[in-house]
N, C-alpha and C positions, 0 to 999 in steps of 0.2 A: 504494500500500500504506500501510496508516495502522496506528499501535496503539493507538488509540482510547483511551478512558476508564479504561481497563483497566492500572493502572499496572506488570503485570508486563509481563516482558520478553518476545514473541515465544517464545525459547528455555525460560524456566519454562514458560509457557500451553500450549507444545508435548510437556513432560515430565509434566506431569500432568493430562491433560483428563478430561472427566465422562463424556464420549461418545466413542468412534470408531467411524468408517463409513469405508465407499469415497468415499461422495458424498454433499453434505448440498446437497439444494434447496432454496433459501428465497424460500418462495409456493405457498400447497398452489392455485390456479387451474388453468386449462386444460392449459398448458402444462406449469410443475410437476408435477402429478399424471402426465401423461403420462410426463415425464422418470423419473419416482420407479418409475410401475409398470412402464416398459421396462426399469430397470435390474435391477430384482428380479427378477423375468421371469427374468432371468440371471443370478440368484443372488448380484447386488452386494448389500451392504447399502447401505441408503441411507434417510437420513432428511429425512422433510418440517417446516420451521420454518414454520407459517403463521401470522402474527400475528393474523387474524380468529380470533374463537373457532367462530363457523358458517361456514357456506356463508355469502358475500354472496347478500344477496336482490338489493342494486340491482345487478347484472350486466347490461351494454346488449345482448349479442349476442341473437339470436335464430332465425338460419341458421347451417346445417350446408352444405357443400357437401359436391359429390361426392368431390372426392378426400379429404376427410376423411372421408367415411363409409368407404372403400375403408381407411384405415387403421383406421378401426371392426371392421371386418368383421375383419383382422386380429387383433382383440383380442377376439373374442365379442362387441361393444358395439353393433352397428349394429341388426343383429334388434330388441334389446330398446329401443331408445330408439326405433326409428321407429314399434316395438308402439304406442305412447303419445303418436305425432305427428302433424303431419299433413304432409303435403307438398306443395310446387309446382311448377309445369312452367318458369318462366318470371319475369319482373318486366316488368308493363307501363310502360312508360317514356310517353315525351312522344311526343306526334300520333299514339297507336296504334301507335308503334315497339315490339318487346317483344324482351328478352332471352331468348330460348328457350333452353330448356336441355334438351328432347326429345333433341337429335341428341350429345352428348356420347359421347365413348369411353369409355361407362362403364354398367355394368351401374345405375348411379342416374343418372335420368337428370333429377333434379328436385333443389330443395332443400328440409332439414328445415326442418321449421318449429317452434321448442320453446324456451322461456326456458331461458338460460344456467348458469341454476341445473342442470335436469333431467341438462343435459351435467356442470358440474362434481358432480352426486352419484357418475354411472356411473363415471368417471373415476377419484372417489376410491375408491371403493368396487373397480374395476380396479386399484387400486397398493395399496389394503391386503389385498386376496388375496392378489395375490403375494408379499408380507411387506412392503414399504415401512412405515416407523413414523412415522405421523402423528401430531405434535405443534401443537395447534390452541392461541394464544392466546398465543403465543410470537414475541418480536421480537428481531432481531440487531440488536446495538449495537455490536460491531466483527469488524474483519474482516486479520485476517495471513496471506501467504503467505510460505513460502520454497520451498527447491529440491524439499522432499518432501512438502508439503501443505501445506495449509493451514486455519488456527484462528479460530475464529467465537466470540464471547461472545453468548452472547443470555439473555432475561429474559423473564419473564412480563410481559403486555402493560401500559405503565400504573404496572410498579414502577419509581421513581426510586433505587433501594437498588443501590446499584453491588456492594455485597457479596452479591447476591441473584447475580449473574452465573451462568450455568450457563457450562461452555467444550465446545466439541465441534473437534473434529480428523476430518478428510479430506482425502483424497489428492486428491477436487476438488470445487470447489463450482460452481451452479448459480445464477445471478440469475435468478429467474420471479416479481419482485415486484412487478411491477406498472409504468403509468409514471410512478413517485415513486419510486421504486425504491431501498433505502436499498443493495443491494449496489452499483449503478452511481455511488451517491456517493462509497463508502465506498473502491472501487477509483477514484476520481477523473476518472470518465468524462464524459466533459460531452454534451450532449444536443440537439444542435444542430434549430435548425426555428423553428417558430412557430405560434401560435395563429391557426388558418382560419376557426373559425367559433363561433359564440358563443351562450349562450340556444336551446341547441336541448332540444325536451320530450320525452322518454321518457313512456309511458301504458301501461296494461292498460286498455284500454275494450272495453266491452260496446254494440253499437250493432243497430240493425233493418233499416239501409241499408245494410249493404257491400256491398264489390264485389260482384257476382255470379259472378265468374269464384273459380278457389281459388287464383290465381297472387298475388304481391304488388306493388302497386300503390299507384307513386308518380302527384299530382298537385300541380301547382303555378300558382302566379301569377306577375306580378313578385314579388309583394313575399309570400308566403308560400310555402313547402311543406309537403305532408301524405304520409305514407307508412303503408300497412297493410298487418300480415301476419299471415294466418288461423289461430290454435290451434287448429282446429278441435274447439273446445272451442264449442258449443251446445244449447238448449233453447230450449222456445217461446216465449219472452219475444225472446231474439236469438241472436248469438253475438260470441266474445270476437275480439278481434281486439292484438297489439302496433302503437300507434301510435307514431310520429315527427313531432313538426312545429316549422315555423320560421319567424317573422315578422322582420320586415328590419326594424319599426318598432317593435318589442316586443325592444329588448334591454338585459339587465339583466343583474347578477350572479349567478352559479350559487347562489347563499346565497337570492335570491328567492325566496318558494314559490309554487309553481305553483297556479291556482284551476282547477276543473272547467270555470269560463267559459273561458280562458284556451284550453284546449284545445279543445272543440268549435266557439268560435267559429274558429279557423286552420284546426281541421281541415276543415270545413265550406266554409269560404273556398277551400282549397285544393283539395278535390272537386270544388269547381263545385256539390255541392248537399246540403242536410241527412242524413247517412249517418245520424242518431237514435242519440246516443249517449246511451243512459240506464242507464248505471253506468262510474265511472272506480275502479280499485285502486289499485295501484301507481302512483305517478310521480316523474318526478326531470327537475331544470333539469342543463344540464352544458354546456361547452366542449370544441371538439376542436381538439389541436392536429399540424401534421407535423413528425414529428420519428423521425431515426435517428442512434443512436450509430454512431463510425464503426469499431468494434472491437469485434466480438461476442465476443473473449476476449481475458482478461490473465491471461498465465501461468497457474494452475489454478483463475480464473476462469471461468466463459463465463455472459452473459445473452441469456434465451428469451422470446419472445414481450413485450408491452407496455413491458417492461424494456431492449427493445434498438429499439423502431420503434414509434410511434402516428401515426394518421392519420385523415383519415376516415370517419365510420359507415357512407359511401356506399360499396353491392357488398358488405355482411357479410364483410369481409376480417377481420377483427381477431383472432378467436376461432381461427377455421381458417389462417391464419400461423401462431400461436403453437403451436398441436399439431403440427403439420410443422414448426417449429423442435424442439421438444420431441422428433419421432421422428425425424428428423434426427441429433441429434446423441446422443442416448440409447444408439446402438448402438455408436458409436463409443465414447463413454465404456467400454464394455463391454468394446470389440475391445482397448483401450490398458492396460485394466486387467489383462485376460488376457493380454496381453504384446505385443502389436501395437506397433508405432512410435510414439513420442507424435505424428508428423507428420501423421498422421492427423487429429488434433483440427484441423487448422488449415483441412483441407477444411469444416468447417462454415463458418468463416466466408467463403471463397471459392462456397460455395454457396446461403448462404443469405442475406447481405449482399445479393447484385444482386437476390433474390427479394424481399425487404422494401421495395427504394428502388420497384421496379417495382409493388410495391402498394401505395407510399404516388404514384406517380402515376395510377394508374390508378382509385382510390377521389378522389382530389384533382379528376382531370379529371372525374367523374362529377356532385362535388359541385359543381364551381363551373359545369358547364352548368346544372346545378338550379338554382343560386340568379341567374344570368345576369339581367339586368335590363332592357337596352335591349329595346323590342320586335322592331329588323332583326336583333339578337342571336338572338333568340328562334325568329324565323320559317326563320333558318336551322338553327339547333341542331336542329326540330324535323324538315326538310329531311334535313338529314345523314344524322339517324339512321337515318328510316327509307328512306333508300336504304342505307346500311350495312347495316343487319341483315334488309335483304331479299336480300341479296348470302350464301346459303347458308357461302360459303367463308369468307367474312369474319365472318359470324354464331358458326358454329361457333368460329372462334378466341378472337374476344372471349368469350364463352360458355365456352368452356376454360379461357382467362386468369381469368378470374374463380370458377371452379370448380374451379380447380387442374387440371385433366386436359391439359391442354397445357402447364404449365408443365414446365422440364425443368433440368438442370442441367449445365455447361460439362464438356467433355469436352477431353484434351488432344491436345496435337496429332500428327497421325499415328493418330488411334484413330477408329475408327467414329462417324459422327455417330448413329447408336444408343444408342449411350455417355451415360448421364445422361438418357434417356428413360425416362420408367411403363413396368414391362413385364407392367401389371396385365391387361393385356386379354389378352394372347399367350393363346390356347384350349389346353388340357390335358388329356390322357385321365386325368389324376387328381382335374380336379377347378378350381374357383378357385384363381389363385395367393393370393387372399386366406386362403383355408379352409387351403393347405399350409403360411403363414405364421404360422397361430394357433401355432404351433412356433417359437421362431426362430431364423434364420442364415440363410447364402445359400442359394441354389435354384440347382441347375445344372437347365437346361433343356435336354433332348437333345433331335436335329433329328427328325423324324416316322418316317421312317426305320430309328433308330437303339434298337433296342428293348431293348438290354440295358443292365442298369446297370453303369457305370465305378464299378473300382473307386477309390476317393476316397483309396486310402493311408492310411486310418487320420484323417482331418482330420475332425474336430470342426464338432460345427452346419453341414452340410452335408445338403443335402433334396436328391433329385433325381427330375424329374418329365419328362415326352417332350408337346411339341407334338402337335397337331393338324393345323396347319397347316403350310404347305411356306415354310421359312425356317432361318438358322442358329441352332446355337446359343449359348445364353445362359447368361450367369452373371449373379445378382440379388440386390442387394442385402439389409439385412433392411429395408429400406424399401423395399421396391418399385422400385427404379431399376436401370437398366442398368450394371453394371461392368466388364465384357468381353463381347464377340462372335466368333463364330469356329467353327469345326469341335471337335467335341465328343473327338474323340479325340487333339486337339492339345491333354496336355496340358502338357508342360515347356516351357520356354526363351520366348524373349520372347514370342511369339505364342499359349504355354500359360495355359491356365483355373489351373490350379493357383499359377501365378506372381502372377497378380492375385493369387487368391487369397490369398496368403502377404502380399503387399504390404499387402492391407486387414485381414488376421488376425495374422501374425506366424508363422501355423500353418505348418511345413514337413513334408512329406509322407514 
């Protein structure tokens, strides 16, 4: 905790602020926004501090996966951005290995394919509907908590006038600032990891040769790699494609600027043959490094997405972490504010901590088979994999892992290994659990069965929808996860729906 620049005391800052909210997130990005529009959603106030004054153009992501689309669809967002996209089955890997992504538990069974921008407009543009007050060109310069919130000074971006200070006051705040992150300074978090890899090029190119297939496809050498993935954005001249590429011999500082030669000759190199690239856009040189803080919250702190974990680019993890951090804990903010346990909040970070180190190794092992040098290195890598992922069982996993559809969350002990699984797929005579989600709070799921609706006692944001299929039933998150299992008409005492209940809402019946 620091009192920064700001020579009043914590105690005055706190007696007369410019602004109060429930929640102030600072970083209007993927994550942020998400944070911002789930809380309003539920009638927090909550404001966005984003010191960009636009959308960033240079945004690296450019996949969506599935289980973010799933949380899309939730939000209205998924229809209209795929309207505008294109999508893939797959990512060709090395020696004709490929990530298939057909057989996933998931009504998408591919991933988007769309510059990161198109995702941060829908985004913001989803958290200023709901009311979220977006404040664009604005940077926090210090940051106080005590026992009943906590006080942010911030400044329009670039003033060095300390008396310019605006002060805003909430009950809690949100790091979604990025990985330079001035909340994870300012709360005194250190950022442990290191820098993996260096001189890697971002591109919009326009070429006459790409793949032929619409999947996205990596190629490499020793000493280069090239990566393309289809906008399908074309005319008869070609079509656009986002490239990535990296030379082992060609490294330089991010400050270097990139030349059009620079890129088509790697990229070129790394295909194995002239793809005809004749127009480049956008580009940018950058570094990535792994790195996770080890405390996604401090007191009525918490940081989201690039602000708590960076890793890298390999497997489009970065983007889609960060909004499942974002709806993750969004709702919880919500449950605590309406009067639920503050203990609650602490499940984020037991939840979402193992999820971030598990994609900073899983993007790590991906990247360093890529860049792999020895050629008995190579010949095996190449070996591996596609016995791996000809292994249907094994395919599917990785393929989930990567897609978020099999990842799940720790359940405790004594409780159903159900507990902390998607329960997006479970079939329903009402309909997607996504589409009875655009609503939110939990979803009792009664057994197939069981055809009348329980009465809920009066409990607040409570959906209730009856299976298809022959199984128990469920209680679900407002994120999609499993919270209890069991017989539907059990509902008090330890083994009752209603006692979770109350445990994750505060709500008693």
């Amino acid at each position: 905790m620091t009192t920064g620049p700001n020579n009043s005391s914590p105690a005055e800052r706190r007696a007369t602020p410019d602004h109060q909210v429930d929640v102030v997130v600072v970083g209007g990005g993927p994550a942020g926004m998400t944070v911002a529009g789930d809380l309003a959603r539920l009638g927090r106030s909550v404001a966005v501090l984003e010191r960009w004054p636009t959308i960033n153009p240079s945004s690296r992501a450019f996949a969506t996966m599935a289980r973010t689309l799933e949380m899309f669809d939730a939000r209205r967002l998924a229809d209209q951005l795929l309207a505008t996209s294109t999508t893939t089955p797959g990512v060709k890997l090395f020696n004709r290995a490929k990530l298939d992504l057909t057989h996933l538990r998931s009504r998408y069974q591919f991933a988007m394919i769309t510059p990161q921008t198109n995702v941060d407009q829908a985004l913001e543009r989803y958290a200023a509907e709901q009311g979220a007050d977006i404040r664009r060109g604005i940077e926090v310069v210090d940051l106080a908590q005590d026992g009943s919130g906590v006080t942010l000074a911030a400044r329009h971006r670039g003033d060095d006038n300390l008396g310019s200070n605006v002060t805003w006051r909430a009950t809690y705040v949100v790091g979604a600032d990025g990985a330079h992150s001035t909340v994870r300074d300012l709360v005194g978090l250190e950022f442990p990891g290191k820098s993996v890899l260096s001189s890697v090029v971002l591109a919009d190119v326009k070429v006459t040769g790409g793949p032929h297939n619409s999947g996205l496809t990596l190629g490499d050498t020793p000493n280069e790699f090239g990566f393309l993935a289809p906008y399908g954005r074309e005319d008869e001249s070609g079509s656009w494609y986002r490239s990535m590429t990296w030379d082992r011999h060609h490294q330089v500082p991010d400050t270097d600027p990139v030349s059009e030669a620079e890129i088509v000759r790697v990229l070129n190199l790394a295909m194995g043959h002239d793809v005809g690239v004749i127009e480049v856009g956008w580009h940018s040189r950058f570094h990535c490094d792994e790195r996770q803080v080890r405390d996604y919250r401090v007191g009525r702190v918490f940081l989201a997405g690039d602000a708590a974990h960076v890793h890298s680019p390999m497997g489009a993890q970065g983007m889609n972490t960060g909004i499942q951090d974002g709806v993750n804990l969004a709702w919880k903010l919500g449950a605590v504010l309406a009067g639920a346990d503050d203990s609650i909040l602490d499940t984020y970070q037991r939840e979402r901590y193992p999820i971030g180190k598990r994609v900073l190794m899983q993007s790590g092992l991906m990247m360093r088979s890529v860049i792999v040098h020895a050629r008995p290195a190579r010949v095996m890598r190449n070996l591996l994999a596609s016995i791996v992922l000809s292994i249907p069982k094994l395919r599917d996993l990785i393929a989930g892992s990567f897609a978020g559809t099999e990842l799940r969350y720790p359940s405790a002990a004594g409780e159903s290994k159900v507990v902390g699984t998607r329960a997006t797929e479970v079939p329903l005579y009402e309909g997607r659990l996504t589409e009875l989600q655009r609503r939110p709070g939990f979803v009792l799921i009664r057994e197939r069965d069981n055809i009348s609706t329980i009465d809920n006692g009066g409990t607040e944001f409570l959906i209730q929808a009856r299976r298809t299929d022959v199984g128990p039933a469920l209680l679900v998150r407002p994120d999609g996860y499993v919270a209890w299992v069991g017989s539907s008409t059990s509902v008090s005492g330890k083994e009752g729906w209603r006692t979770v209940l109350f445990q994750w809402t505060g709500e008693s019946s």
